[in-house]
C-alpha positions as MATLAB code, in Angstrom:
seq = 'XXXXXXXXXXXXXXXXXXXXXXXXXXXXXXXXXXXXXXXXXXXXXXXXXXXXXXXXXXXXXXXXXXXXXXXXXXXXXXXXXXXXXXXXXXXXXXXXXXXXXXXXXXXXXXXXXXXXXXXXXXXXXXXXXXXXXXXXXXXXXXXXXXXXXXXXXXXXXXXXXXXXXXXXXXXXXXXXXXXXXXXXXXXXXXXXXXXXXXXXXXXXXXXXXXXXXXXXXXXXXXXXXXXXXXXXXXXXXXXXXXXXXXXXXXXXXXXXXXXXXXXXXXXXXXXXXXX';
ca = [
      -6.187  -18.533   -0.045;
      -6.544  -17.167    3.327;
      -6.945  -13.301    4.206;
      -7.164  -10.899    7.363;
      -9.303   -7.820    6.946;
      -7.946   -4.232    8.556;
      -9.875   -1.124    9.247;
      -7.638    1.855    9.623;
      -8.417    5.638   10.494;
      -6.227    8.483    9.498;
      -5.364   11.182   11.903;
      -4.895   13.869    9.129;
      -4.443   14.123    5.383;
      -2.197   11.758    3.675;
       0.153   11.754    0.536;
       1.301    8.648   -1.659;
       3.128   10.054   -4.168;
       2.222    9.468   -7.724;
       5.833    8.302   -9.860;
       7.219    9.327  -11.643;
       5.950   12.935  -11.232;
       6.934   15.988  -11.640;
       9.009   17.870   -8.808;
       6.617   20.802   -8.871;
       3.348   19.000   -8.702;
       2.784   16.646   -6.103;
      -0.005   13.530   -6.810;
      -1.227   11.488   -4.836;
      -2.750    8.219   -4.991;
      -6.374    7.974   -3.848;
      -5.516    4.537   -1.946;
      -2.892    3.108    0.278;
      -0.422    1.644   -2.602;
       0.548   -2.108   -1.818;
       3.984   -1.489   -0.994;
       3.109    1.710    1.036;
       0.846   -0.561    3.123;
       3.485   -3.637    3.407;
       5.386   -1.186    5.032;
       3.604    0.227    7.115;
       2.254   -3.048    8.444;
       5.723   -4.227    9.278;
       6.463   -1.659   11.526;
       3.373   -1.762   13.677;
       4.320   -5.810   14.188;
       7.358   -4.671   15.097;
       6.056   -2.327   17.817;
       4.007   -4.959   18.711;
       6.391   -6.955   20.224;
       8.087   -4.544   21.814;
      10.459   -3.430   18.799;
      11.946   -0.093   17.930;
      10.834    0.975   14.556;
      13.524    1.341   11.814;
      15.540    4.152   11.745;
      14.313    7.405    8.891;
      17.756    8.459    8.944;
      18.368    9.130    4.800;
      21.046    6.455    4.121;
      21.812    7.335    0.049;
      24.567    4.500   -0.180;
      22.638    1.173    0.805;
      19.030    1.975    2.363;
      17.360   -1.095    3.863;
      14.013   -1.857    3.276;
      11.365   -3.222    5.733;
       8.193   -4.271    4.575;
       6.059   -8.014    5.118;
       8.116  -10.598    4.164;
       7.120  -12.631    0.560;
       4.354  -15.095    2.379;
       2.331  -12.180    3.308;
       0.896   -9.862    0.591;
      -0.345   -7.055    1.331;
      -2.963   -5.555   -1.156;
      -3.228   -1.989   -0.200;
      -5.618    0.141    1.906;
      -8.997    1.629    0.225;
     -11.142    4.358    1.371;
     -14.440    2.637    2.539;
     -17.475    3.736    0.166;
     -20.046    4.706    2.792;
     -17.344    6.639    4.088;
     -16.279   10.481    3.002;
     -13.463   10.183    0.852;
     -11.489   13.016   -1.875;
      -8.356   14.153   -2.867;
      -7.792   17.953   -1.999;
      -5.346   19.980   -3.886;
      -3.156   22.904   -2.291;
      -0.209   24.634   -2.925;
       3.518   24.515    0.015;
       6.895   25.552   -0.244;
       9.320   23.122   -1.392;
      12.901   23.192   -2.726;
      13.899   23.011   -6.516;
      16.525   20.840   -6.132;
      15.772   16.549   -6.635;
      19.317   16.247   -4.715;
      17.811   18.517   -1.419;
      17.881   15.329    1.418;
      17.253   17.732    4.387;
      14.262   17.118    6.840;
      11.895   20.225    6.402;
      12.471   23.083    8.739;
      10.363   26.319    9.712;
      13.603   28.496    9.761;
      16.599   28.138    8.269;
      19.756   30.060   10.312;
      22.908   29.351    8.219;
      21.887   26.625    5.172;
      19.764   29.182    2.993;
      17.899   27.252    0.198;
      16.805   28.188   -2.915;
      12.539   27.337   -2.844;
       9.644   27.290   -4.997;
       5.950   26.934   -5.073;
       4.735   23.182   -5.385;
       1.074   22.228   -6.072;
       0.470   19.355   -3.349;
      -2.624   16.552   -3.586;
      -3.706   15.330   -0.037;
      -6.155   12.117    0.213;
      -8.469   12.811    3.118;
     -10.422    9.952    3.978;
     -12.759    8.724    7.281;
     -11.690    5.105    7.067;
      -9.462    2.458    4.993;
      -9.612   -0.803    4.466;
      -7.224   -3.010    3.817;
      -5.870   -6.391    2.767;
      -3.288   -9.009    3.741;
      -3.525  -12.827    2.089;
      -1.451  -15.565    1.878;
      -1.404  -19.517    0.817;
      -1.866  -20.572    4.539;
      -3.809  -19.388    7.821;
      -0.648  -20.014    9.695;
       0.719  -16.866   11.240;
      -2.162  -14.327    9.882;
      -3.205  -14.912   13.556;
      -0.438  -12.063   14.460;
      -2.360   -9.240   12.564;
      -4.700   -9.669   14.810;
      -1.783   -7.761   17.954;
      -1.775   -4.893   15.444;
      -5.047   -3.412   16.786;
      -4.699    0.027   18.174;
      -1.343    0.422   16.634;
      -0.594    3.121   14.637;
       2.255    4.821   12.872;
       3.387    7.264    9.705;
       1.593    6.102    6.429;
       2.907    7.246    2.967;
       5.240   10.430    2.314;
       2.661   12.524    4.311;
      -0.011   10.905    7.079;
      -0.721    8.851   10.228;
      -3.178    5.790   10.490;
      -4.205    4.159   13.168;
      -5.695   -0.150   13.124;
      -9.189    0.380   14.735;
     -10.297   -3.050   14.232;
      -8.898   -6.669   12.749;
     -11.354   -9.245   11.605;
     -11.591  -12.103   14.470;
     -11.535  -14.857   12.034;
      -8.762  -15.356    9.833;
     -11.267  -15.432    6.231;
     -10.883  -18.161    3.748;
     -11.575  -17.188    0.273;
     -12.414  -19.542   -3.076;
     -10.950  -18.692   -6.341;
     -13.872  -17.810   -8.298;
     -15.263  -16.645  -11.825;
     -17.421  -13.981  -11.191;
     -18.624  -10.399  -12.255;
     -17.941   -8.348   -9.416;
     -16.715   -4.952   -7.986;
     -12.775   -5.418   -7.440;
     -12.257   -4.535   -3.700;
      -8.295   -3.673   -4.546;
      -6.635   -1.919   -7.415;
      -6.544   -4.486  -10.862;
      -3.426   -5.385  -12.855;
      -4.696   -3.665  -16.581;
      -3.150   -6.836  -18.191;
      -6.024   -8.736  -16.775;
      -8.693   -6.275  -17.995;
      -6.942   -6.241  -21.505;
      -6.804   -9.971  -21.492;
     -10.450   -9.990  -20.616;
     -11.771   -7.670  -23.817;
     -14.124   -5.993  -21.007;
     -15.186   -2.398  -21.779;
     -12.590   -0.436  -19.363;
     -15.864    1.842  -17.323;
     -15.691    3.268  -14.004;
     -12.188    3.200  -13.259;
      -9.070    5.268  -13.024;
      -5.700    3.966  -14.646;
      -2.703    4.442  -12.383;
       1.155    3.767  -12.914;
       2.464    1.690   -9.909;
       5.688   -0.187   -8.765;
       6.062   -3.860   -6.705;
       8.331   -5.588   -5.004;
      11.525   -7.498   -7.029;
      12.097   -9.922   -4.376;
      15.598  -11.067   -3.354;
      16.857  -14.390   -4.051;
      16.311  -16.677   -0.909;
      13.718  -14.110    0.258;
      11.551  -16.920    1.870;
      11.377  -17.186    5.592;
      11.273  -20.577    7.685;
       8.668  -19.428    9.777;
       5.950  -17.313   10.336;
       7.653  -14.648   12.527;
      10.765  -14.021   10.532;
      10.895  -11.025    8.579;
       7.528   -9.675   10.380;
       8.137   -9.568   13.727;
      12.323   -9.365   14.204;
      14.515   -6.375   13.052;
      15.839   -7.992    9.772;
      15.468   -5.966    6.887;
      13.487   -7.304    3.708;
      15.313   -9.097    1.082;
      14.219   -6.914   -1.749;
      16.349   -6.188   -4.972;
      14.364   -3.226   -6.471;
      11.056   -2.500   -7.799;
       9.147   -3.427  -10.989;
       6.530   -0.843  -12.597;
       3.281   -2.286  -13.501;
      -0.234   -0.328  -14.687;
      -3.424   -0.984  -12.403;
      -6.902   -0.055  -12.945;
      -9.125    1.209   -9.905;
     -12.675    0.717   -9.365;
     -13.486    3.747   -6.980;
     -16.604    5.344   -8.456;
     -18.153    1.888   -7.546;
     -21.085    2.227   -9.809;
     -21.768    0.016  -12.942;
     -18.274   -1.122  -11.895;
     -18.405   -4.949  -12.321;
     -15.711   -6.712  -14.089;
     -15.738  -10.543  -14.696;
     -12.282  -11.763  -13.150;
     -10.920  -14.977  -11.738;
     -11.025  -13.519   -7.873;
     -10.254  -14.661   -4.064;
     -13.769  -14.197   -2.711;
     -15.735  -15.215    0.347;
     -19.212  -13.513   -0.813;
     -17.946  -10.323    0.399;
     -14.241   -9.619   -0.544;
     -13.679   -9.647   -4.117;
      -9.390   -9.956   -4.841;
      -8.288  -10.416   -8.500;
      -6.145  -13.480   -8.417;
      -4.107  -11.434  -10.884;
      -3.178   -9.040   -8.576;
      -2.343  -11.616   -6.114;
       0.122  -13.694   -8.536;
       1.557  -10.266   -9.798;
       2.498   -9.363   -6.070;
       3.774  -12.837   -5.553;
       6.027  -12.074   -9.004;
       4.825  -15.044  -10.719;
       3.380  -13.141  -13.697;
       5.348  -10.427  -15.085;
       3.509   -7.372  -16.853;
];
């Protein structure tokens, strides 16, 4: 397994939204979700080569989707340890209805709306970190153009790519007892009969890719204007590891010393384990 390492700085506070949820109280992860950050990756390598980023227009009949395509998996973005991270709660002004598809507005002239108090979770953090792996080193390489590219992250938030690692990294698939550096399918922990210490448990979603969702090459579907071939999204449940102390967990992982993926995350991503 091969992997490219990302360091990313957000400009201000960020929101992934927790689902479901409630339409009063706004969640938020405390990490870059692995779809959020598949995403969000696709568009900068679209700017990257010159590309106009998709359209936000709300299309309710047949939205496309644009996100890596299946040979690159992106793993999420964490907050860096060292780093000051937290989750800061605060109250807005939102609308009551779930069928409202407006943009948000200061002042309304002629459309009055009907509003209400929300409760709203921001994640403020210095610096991310994030993953992308796949089964061969071809065409990481172009992760590397993403430096100093940045764009909108998440339902609220702007990040920035300060720095890609210069090598592409190989990992080895491991037994060890470690400190997961992404979130952890909870199938694998159950499997495992570890104690369950340390770690937050979060309800999530992946990819259901397409049929014939493979590309022929290593641009196609990153780098070109063709939306993913994606027919939904699966829920899964995911532990993660953030308080980092007494934290380690004996998994199969990706590792290089350093890096410490969960191959179960990995083949879940991939959607060749279903939990």
């Amino acid at each position: 397994m091969y992997c490219i390492q990302l360091k990313i700085q957000p400009t201000a506070a960020m929101t992934f939204r927790i689902l479901p949820g409630s339409i009063l109280n706004i969640a938020t992860y405390p990490f870059v979700p692995p779809t959020t950050f598949s995403g969000f990756l696709r568009r900068l390598g679209m700017m990257s080569v010159g590309l106009e980023i998709p359209e936000t227009r709300i299309n309710k009949e047949n939205p496309a989707i644009f996100a890596l395509p299946p040979r690159y998996l992106a793993l999420g973005a964490y907050p860096v340890v060292s780093s000051y991270r937290g989750v800061h709660s605060t109250y807005r002004k939102g609308m009551r209805e779930f069928n409202h598809d407006s943009f948000s507005r200061l002042y309304l002239d002629n459309d009055k709306a009907n509003f209400q108090l929300h409760t709203w979770e921001y994640l403020i953090a210095e610096e991310l970190v994030g993953y992308v792996v796949a089964e061969s080193p071809e065409g990481l390489e172009h992760f590397q153009n993403l430096e100093a590219y940045g764009c909108k992250l998440g339902k609220e938030g702007f990040a920035v790519v300060t720095e890609v690692s210069e090598e592409i990294i190989e990992l080895e698939r491991k037994t060890v007892a470690a400190i997961p550096s992404t979130i952890v399918p909870m199938e694998g922990l159950l499997q495992s009969g570890q104690f369950l210490g340390g770690c937050d448990i979060y309800n999530m979603y992946r990819y259901q890719w397409g049929k014939n969702g493979e590309t022929d090459n290593e641009l196609e579907g990153f780098l070109d204007r063709e939306a993913t071939k994606i027919d939904g999204f699966i829920p899964f449940v995911a532990a993660y590891f953030h308080h980092r102390k007494n934290s380690s967990v004996t998994l199969e992982y990706y590792t290089q010393g350093n890096i410490y993926i969960p191959v179960s995350l990995v083949d879940l991503l991939k959607g060749e384990i279903h939990v």
